[in-house]
OpenMM code with the backbone's topology and positions (N, CA, C; nanometers):
from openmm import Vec3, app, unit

residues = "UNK UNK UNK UNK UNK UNK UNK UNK UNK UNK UNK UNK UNK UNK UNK UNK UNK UNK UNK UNK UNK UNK UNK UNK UNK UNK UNK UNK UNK UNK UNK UNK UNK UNK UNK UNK UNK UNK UNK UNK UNK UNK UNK UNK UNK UNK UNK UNK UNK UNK UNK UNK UNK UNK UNK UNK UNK UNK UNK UNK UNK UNK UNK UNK UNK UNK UNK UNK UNK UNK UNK UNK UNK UNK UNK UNK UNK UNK UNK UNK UNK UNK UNK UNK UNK UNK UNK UNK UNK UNK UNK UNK UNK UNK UNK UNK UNK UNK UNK UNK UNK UNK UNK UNK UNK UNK UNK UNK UNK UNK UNK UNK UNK UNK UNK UNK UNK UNK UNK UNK UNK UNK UNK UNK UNK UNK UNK UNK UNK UNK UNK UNK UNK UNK UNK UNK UNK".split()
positions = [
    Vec3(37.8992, 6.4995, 20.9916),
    Vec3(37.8805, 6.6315, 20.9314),
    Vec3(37.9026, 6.6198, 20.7801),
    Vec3(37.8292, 6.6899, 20.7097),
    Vec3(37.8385, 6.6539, 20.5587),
    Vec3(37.8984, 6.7696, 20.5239),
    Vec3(38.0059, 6.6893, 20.4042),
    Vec3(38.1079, 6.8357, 20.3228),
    Vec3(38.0146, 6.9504, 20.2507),
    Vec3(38.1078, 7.0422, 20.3103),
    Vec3(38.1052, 7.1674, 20.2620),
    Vec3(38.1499, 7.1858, 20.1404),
    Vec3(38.1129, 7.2472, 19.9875),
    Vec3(38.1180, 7.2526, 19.8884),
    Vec3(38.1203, 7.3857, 19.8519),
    Vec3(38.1811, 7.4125, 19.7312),
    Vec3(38.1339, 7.5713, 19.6074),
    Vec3(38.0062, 7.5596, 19.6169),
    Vec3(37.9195, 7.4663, 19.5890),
    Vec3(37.8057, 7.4892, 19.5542),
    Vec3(37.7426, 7.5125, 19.7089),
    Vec3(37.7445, 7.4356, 19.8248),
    Vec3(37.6930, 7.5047, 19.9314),
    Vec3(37.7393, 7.6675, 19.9701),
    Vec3(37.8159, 7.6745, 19.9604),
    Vec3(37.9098, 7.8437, 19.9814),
    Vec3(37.8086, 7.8895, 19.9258),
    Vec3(37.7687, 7.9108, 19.7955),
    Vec3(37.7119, 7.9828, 19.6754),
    Vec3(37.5490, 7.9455, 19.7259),
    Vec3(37.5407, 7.8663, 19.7824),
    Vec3(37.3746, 7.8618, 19.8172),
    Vec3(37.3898, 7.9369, 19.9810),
    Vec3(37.5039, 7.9359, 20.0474),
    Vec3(37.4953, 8.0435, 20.1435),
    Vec3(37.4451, 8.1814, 20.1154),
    Vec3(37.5360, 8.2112, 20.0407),
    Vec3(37.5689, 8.3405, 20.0070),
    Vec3(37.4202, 8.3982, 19.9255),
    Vec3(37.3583, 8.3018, 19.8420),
    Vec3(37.1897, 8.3735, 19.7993),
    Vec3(37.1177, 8.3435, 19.8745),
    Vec3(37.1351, 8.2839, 19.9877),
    Vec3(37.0732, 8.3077, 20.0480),
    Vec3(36.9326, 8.1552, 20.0620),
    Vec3(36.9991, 8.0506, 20.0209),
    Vec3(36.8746, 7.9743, 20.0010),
    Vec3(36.8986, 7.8281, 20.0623),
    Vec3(36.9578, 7.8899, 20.1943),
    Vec3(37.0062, 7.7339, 20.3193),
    Vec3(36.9072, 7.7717, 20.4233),
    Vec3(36.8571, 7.6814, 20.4972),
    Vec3(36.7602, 7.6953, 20.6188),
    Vec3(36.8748, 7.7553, 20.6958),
    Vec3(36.7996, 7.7893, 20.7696),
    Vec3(36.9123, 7.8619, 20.8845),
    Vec3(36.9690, 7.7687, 20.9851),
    Vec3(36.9228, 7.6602, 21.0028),
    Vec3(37.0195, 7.5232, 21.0467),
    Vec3(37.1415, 7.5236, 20.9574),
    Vec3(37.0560, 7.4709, 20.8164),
    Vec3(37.1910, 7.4715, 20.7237),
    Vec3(37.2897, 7.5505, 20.7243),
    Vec3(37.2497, 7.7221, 20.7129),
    Vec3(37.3441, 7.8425, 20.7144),
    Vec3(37.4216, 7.7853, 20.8411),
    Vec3(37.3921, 7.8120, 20.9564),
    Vec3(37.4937, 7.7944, 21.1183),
    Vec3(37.5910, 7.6884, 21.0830),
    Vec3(37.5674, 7.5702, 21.0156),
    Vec3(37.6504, 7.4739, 20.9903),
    Vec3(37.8236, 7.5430, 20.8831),
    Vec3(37.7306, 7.5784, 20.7690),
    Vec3(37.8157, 7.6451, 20.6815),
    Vec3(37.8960, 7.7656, 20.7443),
    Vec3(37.8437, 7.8408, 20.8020),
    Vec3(37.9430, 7.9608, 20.8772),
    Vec3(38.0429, 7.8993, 20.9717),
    Vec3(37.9658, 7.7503, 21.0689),
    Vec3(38.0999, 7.7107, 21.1454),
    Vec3(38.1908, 7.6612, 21.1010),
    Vec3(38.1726, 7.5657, 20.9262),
    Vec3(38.2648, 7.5268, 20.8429),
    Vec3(38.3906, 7.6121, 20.8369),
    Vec3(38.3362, 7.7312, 20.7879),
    Vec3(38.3755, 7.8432, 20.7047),
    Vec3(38.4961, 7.8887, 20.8182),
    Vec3(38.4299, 7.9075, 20.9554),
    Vec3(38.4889, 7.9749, 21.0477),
    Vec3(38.6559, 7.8423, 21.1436),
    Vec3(38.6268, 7.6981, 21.0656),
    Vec3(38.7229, 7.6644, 21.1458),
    Vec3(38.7998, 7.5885, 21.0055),
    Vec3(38.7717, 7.6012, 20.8813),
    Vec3(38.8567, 7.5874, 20.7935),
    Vec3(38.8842, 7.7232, 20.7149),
    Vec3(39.0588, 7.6914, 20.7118),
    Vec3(39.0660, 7.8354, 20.6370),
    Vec3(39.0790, 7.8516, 20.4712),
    Vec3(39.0875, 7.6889, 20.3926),
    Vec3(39.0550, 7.6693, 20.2489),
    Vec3(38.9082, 7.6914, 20.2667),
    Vec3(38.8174, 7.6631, 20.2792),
    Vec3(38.6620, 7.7170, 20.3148),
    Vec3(38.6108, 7.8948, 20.3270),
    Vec3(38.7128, 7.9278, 20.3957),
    Vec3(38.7095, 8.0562, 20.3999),
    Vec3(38.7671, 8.1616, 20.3112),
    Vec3(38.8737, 8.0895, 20.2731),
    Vec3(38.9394, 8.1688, 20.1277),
    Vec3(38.8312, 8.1233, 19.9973),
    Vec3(38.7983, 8.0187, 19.9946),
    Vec3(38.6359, 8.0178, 19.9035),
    Vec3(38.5095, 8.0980, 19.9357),
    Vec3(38.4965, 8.1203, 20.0352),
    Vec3(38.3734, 8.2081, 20.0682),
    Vec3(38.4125, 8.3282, 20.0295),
    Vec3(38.5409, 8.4021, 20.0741),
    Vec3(38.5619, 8.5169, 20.0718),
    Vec3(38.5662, 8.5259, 19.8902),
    Vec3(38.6458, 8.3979, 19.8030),
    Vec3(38.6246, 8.4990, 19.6533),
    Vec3(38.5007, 8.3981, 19.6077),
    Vec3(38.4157, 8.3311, 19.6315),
    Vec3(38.2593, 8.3441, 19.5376),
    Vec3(38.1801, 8.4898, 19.6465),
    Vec3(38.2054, 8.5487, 19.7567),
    Vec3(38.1332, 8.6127, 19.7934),
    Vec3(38.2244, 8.7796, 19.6958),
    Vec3(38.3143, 8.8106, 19.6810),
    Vec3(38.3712, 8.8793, 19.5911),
    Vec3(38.3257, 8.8408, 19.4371),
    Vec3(38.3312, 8.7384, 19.4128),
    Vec3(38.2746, 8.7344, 19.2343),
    Vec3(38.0936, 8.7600, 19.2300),
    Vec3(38.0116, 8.7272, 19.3778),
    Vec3(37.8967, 8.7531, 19.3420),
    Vec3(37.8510, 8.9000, 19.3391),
    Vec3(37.9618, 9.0266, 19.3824),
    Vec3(37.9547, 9.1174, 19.4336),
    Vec3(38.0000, 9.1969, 19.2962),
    Vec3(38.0822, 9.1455, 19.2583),
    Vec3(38.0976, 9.1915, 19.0931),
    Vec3(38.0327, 9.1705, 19.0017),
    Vec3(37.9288, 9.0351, 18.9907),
    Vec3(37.8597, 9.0126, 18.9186),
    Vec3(37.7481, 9.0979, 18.9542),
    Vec3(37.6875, 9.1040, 19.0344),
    Vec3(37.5825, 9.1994, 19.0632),
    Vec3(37.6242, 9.3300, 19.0545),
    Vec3(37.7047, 9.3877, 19.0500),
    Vec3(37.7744, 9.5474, 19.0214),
    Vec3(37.7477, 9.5396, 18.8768),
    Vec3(37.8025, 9.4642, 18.7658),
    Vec3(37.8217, 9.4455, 18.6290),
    Vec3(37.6671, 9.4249, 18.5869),
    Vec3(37.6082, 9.3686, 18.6338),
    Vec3(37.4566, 9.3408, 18.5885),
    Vec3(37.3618, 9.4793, 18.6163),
    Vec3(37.4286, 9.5639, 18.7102),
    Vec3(37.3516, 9.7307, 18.7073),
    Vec3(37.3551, 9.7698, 18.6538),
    Vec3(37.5194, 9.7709, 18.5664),
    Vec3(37.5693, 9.8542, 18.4627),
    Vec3(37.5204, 9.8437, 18.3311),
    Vec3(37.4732, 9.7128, 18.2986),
    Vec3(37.4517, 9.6656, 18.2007),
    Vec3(37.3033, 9.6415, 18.1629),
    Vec3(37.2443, 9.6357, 18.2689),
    Vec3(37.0874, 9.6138, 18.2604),
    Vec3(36.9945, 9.6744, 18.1519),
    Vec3(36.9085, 9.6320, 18.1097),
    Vec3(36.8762, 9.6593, 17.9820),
    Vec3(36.7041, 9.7735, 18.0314),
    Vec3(36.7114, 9.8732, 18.0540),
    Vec3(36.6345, 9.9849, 18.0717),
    Vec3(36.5322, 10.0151, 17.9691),
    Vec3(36.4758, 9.9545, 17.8959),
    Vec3(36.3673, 10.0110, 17.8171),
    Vec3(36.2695, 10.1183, 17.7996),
    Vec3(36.3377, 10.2599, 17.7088),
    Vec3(36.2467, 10.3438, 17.7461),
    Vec3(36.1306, 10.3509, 17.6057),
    Vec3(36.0448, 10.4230, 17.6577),
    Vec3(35.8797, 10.3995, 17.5773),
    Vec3(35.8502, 10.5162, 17.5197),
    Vec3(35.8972, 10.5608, 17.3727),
    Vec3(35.8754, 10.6855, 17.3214),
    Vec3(35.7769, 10.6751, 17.2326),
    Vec3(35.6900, 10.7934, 17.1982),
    Vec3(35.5822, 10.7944, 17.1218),
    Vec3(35.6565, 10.8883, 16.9875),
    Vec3(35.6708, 10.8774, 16.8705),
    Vec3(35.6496, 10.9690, 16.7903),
    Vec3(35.5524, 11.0924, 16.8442),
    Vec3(35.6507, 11.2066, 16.7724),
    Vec3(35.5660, 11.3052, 16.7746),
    Vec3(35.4742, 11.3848, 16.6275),
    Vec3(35.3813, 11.3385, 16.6688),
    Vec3(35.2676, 11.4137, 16.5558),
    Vec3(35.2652, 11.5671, 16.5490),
    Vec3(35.2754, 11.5825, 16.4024),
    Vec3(35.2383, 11.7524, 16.3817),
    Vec3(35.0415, 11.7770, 16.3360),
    Vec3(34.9922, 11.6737, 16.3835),
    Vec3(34.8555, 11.7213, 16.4043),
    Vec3(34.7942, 11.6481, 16.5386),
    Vec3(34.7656, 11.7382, 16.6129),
    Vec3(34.6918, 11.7241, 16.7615),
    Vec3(34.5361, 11.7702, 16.7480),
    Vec3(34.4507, 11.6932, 16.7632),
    Vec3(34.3464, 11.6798, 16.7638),
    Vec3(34.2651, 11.6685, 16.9569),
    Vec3(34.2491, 11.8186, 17.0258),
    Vec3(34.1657, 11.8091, 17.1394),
    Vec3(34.0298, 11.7888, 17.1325),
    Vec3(33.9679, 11.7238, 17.0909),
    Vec3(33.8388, 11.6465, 17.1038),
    Vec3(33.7985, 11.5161, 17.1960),
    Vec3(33.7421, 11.5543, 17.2493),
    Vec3(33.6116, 11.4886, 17.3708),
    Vec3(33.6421, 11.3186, 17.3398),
    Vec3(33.6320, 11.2378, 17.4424),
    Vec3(33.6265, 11.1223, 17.3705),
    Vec3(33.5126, 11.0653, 17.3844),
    Vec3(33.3637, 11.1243, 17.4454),
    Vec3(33.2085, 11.1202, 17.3823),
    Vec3(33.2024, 11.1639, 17.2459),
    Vec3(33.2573, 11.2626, 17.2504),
    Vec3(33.2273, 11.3236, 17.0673),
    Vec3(33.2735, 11.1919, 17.0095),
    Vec3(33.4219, 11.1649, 17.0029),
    Vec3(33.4789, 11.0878, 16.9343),
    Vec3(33.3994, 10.9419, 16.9003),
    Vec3(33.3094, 10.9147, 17.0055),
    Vec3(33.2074, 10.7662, 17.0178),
    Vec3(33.1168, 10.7670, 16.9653),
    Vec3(33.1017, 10.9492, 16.9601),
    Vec3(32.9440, 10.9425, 16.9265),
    Vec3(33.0117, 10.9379, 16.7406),
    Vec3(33.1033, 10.9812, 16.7258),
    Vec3(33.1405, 10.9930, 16.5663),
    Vec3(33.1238, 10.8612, 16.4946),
    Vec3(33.1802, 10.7510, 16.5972),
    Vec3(33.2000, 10.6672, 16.5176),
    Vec3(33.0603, 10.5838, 16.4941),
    Vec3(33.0216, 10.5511, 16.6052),
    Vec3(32.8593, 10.5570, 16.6355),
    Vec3(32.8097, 10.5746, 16.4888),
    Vec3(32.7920, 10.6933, 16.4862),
    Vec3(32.7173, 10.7597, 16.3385),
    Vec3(32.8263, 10.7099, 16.2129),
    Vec3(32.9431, 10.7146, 16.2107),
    Vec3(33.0019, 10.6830, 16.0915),
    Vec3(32.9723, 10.4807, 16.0397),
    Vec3(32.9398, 10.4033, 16.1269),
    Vec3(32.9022, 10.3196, 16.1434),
    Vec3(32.7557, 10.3037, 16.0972),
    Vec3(32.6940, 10.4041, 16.1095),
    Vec3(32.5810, 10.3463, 16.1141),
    Vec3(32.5570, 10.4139, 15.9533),
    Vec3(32.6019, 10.5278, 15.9154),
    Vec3(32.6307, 10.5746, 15.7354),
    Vec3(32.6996, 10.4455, 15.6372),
    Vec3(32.7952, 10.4371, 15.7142),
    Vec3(32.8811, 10.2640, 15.6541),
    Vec3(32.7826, 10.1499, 15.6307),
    Vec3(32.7041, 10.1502, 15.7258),
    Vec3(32.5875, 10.0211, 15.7073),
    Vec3(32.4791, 10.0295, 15.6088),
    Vec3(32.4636, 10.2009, 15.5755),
    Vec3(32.3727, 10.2005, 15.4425),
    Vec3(32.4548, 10.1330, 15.3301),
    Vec3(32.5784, 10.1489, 15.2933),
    Vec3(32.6182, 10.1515, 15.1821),
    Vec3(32.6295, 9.9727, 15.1262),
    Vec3(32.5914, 9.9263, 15.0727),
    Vec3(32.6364, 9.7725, 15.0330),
    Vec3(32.6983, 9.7529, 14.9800),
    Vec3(32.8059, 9.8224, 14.9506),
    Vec3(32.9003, 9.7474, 14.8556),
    Vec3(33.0480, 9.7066, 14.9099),
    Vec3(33.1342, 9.6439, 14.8791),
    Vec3(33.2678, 9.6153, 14.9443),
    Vec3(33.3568, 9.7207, 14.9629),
    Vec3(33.3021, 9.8790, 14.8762),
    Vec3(33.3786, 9.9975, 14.9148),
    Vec3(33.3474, 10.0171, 15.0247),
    Vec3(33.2155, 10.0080, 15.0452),
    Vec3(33.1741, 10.1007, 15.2021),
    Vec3(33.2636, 10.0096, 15.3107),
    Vec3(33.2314, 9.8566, 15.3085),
    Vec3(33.3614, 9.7723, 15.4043),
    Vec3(33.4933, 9.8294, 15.3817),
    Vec3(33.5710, 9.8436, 15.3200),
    Vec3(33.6711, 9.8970, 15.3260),
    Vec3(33.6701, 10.0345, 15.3541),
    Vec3(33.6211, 10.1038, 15.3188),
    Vec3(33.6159, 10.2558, 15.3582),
    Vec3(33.5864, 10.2549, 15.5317),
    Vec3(33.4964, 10.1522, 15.5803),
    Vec3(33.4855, 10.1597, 15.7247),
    Vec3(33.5732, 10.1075, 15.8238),
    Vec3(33.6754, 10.0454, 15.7208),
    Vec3(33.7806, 9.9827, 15.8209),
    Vec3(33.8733, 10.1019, 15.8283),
    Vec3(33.8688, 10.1795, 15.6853),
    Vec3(34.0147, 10.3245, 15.7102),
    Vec3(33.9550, 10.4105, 15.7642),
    Vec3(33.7972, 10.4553, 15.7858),
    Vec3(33.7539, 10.5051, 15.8886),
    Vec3(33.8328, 10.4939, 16.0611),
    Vec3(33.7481, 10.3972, 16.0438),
    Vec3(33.7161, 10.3722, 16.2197),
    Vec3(33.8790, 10.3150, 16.2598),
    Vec3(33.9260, 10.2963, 16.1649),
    Vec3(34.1368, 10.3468, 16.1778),
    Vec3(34.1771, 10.4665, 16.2590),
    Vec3(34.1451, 10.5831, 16.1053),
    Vec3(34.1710, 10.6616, 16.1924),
    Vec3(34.0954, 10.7791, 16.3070),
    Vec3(33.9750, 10.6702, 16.3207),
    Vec3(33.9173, 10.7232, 16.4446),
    Vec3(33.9685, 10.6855, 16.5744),
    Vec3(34.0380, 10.5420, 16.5613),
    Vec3(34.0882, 10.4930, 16.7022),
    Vec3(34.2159, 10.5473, 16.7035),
    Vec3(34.2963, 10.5911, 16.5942),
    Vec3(34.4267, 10.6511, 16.5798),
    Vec3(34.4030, 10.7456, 16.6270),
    Vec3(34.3050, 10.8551, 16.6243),
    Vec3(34.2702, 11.0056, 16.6815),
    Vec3(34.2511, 10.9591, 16.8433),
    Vec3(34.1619, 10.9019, 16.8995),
    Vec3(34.1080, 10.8366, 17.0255),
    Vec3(34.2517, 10.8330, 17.0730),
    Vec3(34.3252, 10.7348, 17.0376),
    Vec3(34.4797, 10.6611, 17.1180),
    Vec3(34.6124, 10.8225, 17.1155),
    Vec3(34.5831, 10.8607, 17.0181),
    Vec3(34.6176, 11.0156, 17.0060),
    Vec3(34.6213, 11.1025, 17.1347),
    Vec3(34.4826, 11.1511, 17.1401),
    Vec3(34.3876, 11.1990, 17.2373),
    Vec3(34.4782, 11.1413, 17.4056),
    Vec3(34.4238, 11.0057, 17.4017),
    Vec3(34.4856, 10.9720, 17.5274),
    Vec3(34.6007, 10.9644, 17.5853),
    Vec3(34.6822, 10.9592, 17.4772),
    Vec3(34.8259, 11.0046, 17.4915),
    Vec3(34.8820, 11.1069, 17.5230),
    Vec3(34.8251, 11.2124, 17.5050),
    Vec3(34.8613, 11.3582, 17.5141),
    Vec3(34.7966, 11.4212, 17.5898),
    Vec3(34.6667, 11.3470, 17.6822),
    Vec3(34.6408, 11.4159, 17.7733),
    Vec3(34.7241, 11.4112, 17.9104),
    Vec3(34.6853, 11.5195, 17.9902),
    Vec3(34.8031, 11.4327, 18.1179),
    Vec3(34.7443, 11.3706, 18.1898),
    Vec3(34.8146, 11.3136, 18.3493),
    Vec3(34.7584, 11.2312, 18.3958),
    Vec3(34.6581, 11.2529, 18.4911),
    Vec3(34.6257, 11.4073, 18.5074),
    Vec3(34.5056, 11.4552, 18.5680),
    Vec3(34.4024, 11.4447, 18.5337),
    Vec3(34.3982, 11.4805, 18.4271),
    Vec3(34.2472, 11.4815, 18.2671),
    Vec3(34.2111, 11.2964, 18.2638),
    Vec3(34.3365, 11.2807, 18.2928),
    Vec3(34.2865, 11.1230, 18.2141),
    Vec3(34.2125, 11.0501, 18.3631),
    Vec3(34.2555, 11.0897, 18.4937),
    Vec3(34.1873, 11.0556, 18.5999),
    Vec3(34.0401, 11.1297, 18.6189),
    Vec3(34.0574, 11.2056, 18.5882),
    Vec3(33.8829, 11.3714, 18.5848),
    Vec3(33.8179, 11.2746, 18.4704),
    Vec3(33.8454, 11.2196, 18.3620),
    Vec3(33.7887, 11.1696, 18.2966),
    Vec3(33.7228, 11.0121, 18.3411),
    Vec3(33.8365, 10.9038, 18.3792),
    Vec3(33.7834, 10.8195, 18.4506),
    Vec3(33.7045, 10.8363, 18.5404),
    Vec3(33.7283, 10.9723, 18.6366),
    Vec3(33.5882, 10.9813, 18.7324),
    Vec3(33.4436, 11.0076, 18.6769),
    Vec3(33.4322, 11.1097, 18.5987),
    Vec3(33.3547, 11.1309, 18.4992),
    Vec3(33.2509, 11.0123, 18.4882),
    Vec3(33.3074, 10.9064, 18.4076),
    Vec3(33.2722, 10.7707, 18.3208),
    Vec3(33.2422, 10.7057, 18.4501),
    Vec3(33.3410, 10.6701, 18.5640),
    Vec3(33.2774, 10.6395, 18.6696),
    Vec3(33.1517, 10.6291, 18.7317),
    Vec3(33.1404, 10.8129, 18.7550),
    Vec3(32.9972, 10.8246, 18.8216),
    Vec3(32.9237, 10.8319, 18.6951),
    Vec3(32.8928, 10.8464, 18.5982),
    Vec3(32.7949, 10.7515, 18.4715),
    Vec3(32.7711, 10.6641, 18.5375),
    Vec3(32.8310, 10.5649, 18.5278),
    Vec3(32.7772, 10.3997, 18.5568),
    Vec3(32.7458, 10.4145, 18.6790),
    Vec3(32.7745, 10.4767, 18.7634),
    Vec3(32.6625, 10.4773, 18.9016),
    Vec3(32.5368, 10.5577, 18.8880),
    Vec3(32.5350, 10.6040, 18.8083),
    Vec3(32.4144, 10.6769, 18.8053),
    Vec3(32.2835, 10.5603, 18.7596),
] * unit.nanometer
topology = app.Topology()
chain = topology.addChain("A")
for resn in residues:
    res = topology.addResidue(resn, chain)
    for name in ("N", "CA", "C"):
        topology.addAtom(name, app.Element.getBySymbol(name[0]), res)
């Protein structure tokens, strides 16, 4: 029979012995009583450690700034805007119009990501269906 160890106890206890292995370790456990006063405190320190790791767990919550301008507009309108603002940008040749089309179509996707944010999660499903049956059509 091969010794029983901290480190087997501790692979009892997560759980990651075949169940041959486990039966072996429990009869250890059950006819030595230094074996059993080890099981009983790594099975107490894993029970605290996992209590302490709830407490402490790192919860990340996901806040948006809140904007004092809300913009409810369509997000076809919004495609078709840029669409056309794109295609005004392409007359112009000079390196203003490139730059002017990048602070454009900024804050066109800033309005868009806006938009989707603040709708709820009904609108934003009515809308995916929407776009849906499009493409089946």
């Amino acid at each position: 029979m091969e010794k029983i160890d901290r480190a087997k106890i501790s692979a009892l206890i997560d759980g990651e012995l075949s169940q041959e292995e486990a039966e072996l370790v429990y009869k250890a456990i059950a006819e030595d009583e230094s074996l059993r006063r080890e099981y009983e405190e790594i099975t107490k320190l894993n029970g605290e450690l996992k209590s302490y790791a709830q407490t402490v767990m790192f919860r990340p919550e996901v806040t948006f700034p809140k904007s004092s301008i809300s913009f409810n507009i369509p997000v076809p309108i919004i495609i078709f805007a840029i669409l056309i603002l794109r295609l005004f940008l392409k007359l112009i040749p000079s390196v203003i119009g490139g730059c002017l089309e990048i602070i454009v179509l900024g804050f066109v996707v800033t309005l868009v990501l806006q938009y989707l944010i603040h709708i709820s999660d009904q609108e934003r499903q009515l809308l995916l269906n929407r776009y849906a049956m499009l493409g089946k059509l």
